[in-house]
N, C-alpha and C positions, 0 to 999 in steps of 0.2 A: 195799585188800587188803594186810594186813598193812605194811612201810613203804613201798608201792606208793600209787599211784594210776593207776588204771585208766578209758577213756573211756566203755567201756559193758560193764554186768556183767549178765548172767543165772545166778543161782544154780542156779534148778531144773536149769537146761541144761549146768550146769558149761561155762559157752560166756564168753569175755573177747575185745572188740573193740577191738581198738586203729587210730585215725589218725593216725596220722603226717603230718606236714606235713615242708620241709625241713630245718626247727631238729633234726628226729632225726638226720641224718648225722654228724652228731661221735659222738653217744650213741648208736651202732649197741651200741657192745660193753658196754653198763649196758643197753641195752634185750635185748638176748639173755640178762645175768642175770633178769632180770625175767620174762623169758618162760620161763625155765629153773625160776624159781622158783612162778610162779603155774602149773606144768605137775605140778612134784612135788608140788604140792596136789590133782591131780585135774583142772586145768582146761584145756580147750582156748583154745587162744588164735588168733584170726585176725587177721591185719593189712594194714591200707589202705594207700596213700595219699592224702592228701588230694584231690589230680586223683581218683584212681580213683572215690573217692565222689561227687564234682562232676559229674565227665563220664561213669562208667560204673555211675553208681546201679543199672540193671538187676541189670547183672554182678553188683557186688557185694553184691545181696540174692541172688541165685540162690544166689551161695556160701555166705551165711549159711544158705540154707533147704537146702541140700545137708548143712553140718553139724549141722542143727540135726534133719535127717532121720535122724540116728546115733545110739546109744545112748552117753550120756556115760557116761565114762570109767570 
């Protein structure tokens, strides 16, 4: 996505999933450009942690199918 790269894209959905593992915590504030800029495109952006996907798979599809229950942007 533009000079991005992003973990998982849904176009039709204007929907961007990003996981994060610990290596983000330096890069919180170039991951907030990034999300600032793949948002002024139109996209929604939702974000994991790695644990969260591991241990709370449920949850974190529920969240997915909650935004994906919206009409994009």
């Amino acid at each position: 996505m533009g000079p991005y790269v992003v973990d998982f894209l849904c176009v039709k959905a204007q929907l961007v999933v990003e996981v994060d593992g610990s290596q983000h915590q330096p890069a919180l504030s170039r991951d907030e450009e990034r999300t600032a800029w793949l948002r002024g495109r139109g996209f929604r952006v939702l974000r994991f942690w790695n644990n969260e996907v591991l241990q709370q798979t449920e949850s974190v599809l529920e969240k997915i199918r909650i935004v994906l229950l919206e009409p994009p942007p």
